[in-house]
N, C-alpha and C positions, 0 to 999 in steps of 0.2 A: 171400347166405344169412344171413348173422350179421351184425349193426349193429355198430359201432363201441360205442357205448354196454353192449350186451348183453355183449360181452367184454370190456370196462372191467369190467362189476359181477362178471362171473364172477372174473376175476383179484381184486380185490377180496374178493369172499368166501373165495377160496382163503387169501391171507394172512391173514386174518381168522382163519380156521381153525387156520392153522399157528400163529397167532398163541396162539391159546388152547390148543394142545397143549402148545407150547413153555412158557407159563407154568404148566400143570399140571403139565409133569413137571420144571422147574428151578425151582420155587415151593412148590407144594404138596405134592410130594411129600418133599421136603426135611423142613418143618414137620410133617408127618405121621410123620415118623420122629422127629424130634424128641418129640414128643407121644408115642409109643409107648415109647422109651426112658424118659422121664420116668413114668409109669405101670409101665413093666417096673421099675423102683426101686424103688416106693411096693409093687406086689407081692410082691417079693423081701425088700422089707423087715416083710411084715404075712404073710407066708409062705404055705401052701397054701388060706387062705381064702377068696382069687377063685375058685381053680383050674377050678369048675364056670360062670363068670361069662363074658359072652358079651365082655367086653371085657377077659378074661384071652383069649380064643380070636381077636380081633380084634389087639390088641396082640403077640401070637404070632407071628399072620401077615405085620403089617408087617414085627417082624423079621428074620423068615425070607425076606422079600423085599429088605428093604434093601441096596442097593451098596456095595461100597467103606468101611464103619462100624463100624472094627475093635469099639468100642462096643455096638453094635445085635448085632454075631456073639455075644460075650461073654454080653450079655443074654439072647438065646434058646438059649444053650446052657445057661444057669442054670434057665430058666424050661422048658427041653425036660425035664432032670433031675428037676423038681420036679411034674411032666406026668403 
């Protein structure tokens, strides 16, 4: 029914896939937190000026998603206050 070949490229693509999850979420998202704390500083320190700014509401929400970032928690509880 199925070639040899044909499930070679499927197993293939599958890693492939996994391949590109696994670097989005222990890659990128890492640096995207990073980038958002570093921006939640620069607001904190320039105070309620962004607050209507779509990357006061973008930086927001990575913190509020971030894991594990005693940092990132800190930050959006500054920026929730200031809200």
């Amino acid at each position: 029914m199925f070639t040899m070949t044909y499930l070679l490229f499927c197993i293939l693509l599958l890693l492939g896939l996994g391949a590109v999850i696994a670097f989005s979420f222990f890659v990128v998202k890492p640096l995207q937190t990073r980038w958002a704390i570093d921006k939640a500083h620069k607001i904190l320190m320039f105070g309620n000026k962004a607050r209507d700014n779509w990357q006061f509401r973008n930086v927001y929400r990575i913190l509020a998603t971030a894991r594990n970032d005693m940092e990132a928690t800190k930050l959006w509880q500054q920026l929730d206050r200031i809200r």
